[in-house]
C-alpha positions in Angstrom: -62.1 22.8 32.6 -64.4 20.8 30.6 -63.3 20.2 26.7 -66.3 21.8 24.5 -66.2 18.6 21.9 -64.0 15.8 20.0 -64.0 18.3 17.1 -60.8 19.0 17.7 -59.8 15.6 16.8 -60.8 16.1 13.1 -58.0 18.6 12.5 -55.6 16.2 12.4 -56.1 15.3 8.6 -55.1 18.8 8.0 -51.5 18.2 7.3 -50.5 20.3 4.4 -47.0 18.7 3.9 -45.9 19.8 0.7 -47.0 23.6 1.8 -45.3 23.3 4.9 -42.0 22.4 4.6 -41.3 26.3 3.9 -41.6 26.8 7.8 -38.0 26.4 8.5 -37.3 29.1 6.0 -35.4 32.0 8.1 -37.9 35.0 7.2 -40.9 32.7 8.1 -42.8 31.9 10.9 -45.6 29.2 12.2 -48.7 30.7 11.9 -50.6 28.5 10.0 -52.8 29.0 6.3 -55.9 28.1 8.0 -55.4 31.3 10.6 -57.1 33.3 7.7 -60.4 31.2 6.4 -63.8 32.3 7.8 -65.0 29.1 8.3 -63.1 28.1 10.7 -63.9 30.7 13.1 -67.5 32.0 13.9 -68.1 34.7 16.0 -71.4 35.2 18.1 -71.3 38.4 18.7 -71.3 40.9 21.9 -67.6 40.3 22.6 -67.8 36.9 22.3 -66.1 33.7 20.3 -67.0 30.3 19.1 -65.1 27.2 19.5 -64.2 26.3 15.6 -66.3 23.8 13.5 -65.3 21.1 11.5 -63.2 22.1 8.2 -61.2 21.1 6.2 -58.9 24.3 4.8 -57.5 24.7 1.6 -53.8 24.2 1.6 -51.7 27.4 1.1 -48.6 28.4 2.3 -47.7 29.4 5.8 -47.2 33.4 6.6 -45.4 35.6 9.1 -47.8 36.7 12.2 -50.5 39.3 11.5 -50.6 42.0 13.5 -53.1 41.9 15.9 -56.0 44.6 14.8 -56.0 47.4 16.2 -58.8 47.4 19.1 -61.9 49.3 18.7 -62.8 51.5 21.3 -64.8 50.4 24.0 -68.2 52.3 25.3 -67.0 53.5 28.6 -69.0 51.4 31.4 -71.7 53.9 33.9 -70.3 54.6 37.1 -70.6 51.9 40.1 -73.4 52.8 42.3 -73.1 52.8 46.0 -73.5 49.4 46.8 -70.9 48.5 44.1 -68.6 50.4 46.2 -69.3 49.4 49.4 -68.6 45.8 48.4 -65.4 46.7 47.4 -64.6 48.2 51.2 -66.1 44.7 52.5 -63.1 43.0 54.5 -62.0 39.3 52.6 -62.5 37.8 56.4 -66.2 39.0 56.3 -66.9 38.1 52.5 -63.7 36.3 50.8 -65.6 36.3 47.4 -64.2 38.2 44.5 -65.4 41.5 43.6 -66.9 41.4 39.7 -66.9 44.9 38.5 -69.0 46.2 35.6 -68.6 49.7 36.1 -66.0 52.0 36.5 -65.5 53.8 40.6 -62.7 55.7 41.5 -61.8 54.6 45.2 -62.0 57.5 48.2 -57.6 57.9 49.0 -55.9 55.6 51.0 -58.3 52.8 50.5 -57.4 49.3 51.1 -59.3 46.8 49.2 -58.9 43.0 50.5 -61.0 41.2 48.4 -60.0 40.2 44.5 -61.1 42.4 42.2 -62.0 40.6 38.8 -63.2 42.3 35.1 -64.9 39.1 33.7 -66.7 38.6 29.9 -68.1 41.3 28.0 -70.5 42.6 30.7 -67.1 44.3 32.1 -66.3 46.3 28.6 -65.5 49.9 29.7 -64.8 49.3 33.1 -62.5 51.2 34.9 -60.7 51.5 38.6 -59.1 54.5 39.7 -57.6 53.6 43.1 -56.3 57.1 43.6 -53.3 55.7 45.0 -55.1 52.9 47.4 -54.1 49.0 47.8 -55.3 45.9 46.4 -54.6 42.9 48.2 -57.5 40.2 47.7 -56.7 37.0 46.3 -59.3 34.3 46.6 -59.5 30.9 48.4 -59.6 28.5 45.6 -59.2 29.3 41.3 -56.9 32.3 40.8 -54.9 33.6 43.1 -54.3 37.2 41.7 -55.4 40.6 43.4 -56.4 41.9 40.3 -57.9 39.2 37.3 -59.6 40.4 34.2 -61.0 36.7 32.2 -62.9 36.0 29.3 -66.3 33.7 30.9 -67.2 30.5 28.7 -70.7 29.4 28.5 -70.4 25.9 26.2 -68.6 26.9 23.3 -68.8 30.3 23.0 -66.4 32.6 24.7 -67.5 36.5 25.8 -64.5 38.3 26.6 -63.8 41.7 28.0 -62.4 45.1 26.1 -61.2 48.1 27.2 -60.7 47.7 30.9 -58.3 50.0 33.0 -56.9 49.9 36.4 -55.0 53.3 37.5 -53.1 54.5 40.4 -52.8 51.8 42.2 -50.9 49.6 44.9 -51.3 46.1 44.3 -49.7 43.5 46.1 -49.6 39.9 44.4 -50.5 39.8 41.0 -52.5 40.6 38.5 -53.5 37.9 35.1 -55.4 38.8 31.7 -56.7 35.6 29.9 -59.3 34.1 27.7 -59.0 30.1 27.0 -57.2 29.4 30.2 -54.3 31.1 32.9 -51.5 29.6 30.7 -50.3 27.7 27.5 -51.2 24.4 29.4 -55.0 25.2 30.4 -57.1 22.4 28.6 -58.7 24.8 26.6 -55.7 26.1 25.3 -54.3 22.8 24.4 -57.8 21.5 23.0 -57.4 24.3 20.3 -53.8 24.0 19.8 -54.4 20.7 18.1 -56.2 23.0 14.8 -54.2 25.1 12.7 -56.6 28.0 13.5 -55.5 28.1 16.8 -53.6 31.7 17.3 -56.8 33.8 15.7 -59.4 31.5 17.8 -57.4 32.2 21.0 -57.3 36.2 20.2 -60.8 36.3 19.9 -61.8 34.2 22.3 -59.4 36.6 24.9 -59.6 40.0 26.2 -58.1 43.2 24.3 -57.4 46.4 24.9 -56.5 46.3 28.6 -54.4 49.2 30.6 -53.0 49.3 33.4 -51.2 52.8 33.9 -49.1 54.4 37.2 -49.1 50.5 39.1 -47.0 49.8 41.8 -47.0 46.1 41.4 -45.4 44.0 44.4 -44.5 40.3 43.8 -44.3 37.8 46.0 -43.6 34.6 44.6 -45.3 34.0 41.4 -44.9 35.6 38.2 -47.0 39.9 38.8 -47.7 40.5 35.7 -49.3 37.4 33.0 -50.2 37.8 29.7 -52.0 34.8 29.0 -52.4 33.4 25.6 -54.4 35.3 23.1 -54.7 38.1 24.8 -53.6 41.3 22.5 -52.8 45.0 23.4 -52.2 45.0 26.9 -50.1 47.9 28.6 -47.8 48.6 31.7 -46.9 52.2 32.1 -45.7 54.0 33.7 -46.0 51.5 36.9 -43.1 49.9 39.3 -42.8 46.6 39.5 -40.9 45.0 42.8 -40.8 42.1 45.5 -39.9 38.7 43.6 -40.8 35.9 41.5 -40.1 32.5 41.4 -40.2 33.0 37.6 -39.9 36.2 35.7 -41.9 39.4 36.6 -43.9 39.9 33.3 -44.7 36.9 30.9 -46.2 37.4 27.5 -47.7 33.9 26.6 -48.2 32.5 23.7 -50.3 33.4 20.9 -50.6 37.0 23.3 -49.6 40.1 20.8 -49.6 43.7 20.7 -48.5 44.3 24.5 -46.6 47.4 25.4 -44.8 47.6 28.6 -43.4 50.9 28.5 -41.9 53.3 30.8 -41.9 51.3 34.1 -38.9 50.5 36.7 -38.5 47.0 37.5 -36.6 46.7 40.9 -37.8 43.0 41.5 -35.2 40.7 41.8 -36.2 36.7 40.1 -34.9 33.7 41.5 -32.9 32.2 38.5 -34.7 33.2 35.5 -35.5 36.4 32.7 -36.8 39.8 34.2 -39.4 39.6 30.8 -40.5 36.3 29.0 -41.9 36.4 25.4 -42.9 33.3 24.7 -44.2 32.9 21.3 -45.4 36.5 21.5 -45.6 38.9 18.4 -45.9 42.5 18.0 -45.1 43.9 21.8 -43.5 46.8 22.4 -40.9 46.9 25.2 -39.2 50.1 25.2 -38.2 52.9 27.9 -38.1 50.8 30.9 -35.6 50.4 33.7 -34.3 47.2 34.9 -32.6 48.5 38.1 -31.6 44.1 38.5 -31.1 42.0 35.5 -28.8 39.7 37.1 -30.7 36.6 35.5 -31.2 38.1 31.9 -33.4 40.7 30.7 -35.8 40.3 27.8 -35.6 37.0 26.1 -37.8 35.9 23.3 -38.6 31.9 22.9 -41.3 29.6 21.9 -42.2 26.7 24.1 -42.2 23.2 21.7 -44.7 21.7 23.5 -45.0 22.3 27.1 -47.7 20.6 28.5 -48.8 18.9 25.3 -49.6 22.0 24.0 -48.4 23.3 20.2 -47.3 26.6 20.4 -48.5 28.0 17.1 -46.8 31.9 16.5 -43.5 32.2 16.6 -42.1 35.7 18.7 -41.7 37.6 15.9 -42.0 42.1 14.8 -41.1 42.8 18.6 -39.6 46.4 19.4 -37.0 46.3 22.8 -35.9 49.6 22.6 -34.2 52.5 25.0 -34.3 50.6 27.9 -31.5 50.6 30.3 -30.5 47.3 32.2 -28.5 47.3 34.9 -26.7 43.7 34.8 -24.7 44.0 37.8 -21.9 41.7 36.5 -24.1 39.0 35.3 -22.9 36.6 32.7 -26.5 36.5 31.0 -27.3 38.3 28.3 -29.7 41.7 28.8 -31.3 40.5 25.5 -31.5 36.8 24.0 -33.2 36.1 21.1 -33.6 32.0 20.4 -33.0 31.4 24.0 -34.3 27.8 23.6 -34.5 26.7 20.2 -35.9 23.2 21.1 -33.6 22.4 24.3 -36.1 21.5 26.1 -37.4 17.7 26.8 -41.0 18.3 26.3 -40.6 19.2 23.0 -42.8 17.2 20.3 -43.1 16.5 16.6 -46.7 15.2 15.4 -46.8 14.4 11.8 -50.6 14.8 11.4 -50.2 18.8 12.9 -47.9 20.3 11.1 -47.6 23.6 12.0 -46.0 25.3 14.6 -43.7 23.8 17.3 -45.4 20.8 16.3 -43.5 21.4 12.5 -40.2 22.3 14.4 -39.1 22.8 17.7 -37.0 26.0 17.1 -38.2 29.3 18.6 -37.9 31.2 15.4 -37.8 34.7 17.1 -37.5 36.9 13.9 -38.1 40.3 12.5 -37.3 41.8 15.9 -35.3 44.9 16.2 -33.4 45.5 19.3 -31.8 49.2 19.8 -30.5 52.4 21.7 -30.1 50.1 24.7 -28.5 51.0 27.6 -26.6 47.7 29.0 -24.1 48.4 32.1 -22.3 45.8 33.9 -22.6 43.1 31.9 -20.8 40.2 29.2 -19.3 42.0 25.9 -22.1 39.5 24.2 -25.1 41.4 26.1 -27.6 40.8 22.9 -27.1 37.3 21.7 -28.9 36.5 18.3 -28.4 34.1 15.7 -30.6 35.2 13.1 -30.2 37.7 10.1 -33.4 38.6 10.2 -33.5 40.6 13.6 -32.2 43.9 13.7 -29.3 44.9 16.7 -28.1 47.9 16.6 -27.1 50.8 19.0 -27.1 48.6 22.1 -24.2 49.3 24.8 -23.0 51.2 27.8 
């Protein structure tokens, strides 16, 4: 992806030293001063973002995550018309191109769609899929991979991103992604912005919101099912079963992504060495009433990346809920719950005096303000939640 301009470059005299130093303070986190001033971010309207414009901010002191706003609802989209539909029922090895829905179609029973299925920009608003019970299993020959993909479009530097899109009562086999800048923390775009202390509000409203997927059964097979990519806020998983296997974890909450909920779902996928759920810089998800039938890697652990990729990870995984969830840990000697997992061990990690803020300003993850409790952990070390800060509140966690 093509960077939109050297703007980002004149960031870099934004240092804010003296205001910063207070980032390594236990009830604080790294979202940056500049997150709140107007002029760095200008929005162009219909569902869409602007890459920032030169500023210089005022220096104040740094402040815990904001909660992401709550989403306003979404005009629901007019039904697909016929031929909508029957390009859906098109076989991949007739047409292998994706699928781009702008209007919601609920899917005749049984139905097997083999062609990817993508929600893209603000065109897609509304949308929804109702397989009634049918399977997805299109991927596409070159780009992403995923069954189901629903992406913000860029057209030079503004961004037009969808809203409340949802996929129901469906089989899908693969994958499925929500993203705005790029698929993951080191997507040029993503980095590009990293390097200005507006960074976490730019990605969230340059990325989709208010996205549902509800009664999913989710197979993996290989790479990570379910990503949250960065920026993106309130996404849900209910409901839904998630099996098969990763490489990596099943569901990843990226950085700068908040307001998730994954809630109510069985996760019978086994991972090859790693987490069944990642938050990775992520703030305000909810990950409560699940089932984790094989946690024998870990279960939920909350981190930030110091600079994976070259990229600053800028919000810290702070105000997450993991409650009433059972984990089955079947003997493991990982923890169902790990807070800090990484705190800078890591080799990528990076300190640049002219960006100080985030994992630029310190490498340590900084997961605070979380409460963990009324767990169910069987099987499992005595220390089955590890956390070492104050701030995070464990209680009611055990067989």
């Amino acid at each position: 992806m093509q960077t939109s301009s050297p703007v980002w470059l004149l960031f870099a005299s934004a240092c804010f030293l003296s205001a910063c130093q207070s980032d390594l303070a236990p009830t604080m986190s790294n979202l940056q001063a500049g997150l709140a001033q107007g002029n760095l971010l200008q929005f162009a309207g219909n569902g869409a973002s602007k890459t920032p414009q030169p500023a210089t901010p005022a220096p104040t002191a740094p402040t815990a995550p904001t909660a992401p706003t709550a989403p306003t609802a979404s005009s629901p989209a007019p039904a697909c018309d016929t031929a909508a539909l029957q390009a859906l029922m098109i076989p991949s090895n007739v047409d292998p191109s994706p699928v781009k829905l702008n209007c919601s179609v609920k899917l005749p029973e049984n139905a097997v769609v083999t062609r990817q299925v993508v929600f893209e920009g603000s065109a897609a608003s509304g949308s929804t899929l109702d397989c009634s019970g049918g399977r997805l299993e299109g991927s596409a020959s070159k780009g992403d991979k995923e069954a189901v993909v629903v992406r913000s479009r860029r057209t030079g530097e503004t961004w037009s991103r969808p809203t409340g899109i949802t996929v129901k009562n469906c089989e899908i086999a693969g994958g499925i992604r929500v993203y705005g800048l790029g698929r993951n923390g080191e997507a040029e775009a993503v980095k590009q912005s990293s390097m200005s202390a507006n960074h976490t509000s730019f990605a969230q409203a340059s990325a989709p919101t208010n996205i549902v997927f509800d009664h999913i059964h989710l197979t993996g097979s290989g790479g990570v099912p379910f990503y949250v990519s960065p920026g993106v806020t309130h996404v849900t998983l209910s409901g839904s079963t998630i099996e098969g296997s990763s490489s990596s974890v099943a569901v990843y909450l990226d950085a700068e992504s908040a307001g998730a909920k994954i809630v109510n779902n069985t996760f019978n996928i086994s991972t090859k060495s790693r987490e069944l759920i990642a938050v990775d810089g992520s703030a305000y998800n909810q990950i409560s009433g699940n089932r984790f039938n094989s946690a024998s890697h870990g279960g939920v652990y909350a981190y930030r990346n110091c600079g994976e990729g070259g990229t600053i990870r800028h919000q810290a995984p702070q105000f997450n809920r993991i409650e009433r969830n059972t984990f089955m840990m079947n003997g493991s000697q990982d923890p169902a719950v790990w807070l800090n997992s990484r705190n800078g061990n890591r080799s990528y990690c990076f300190k640049d005096p002219s960006r100080p803020f985030g994992s630029s300003l310190s490498s340590l993850d900084m997961a605070q303000n979380n409460t963990v409790d009324g767990n169910t952990i069987i099987g499992g070390v005595s220390e089955a939640v590890r956390n070492n800060d104050p701030t995070n509140t464990i209680r009611n966690n055990g067989a």
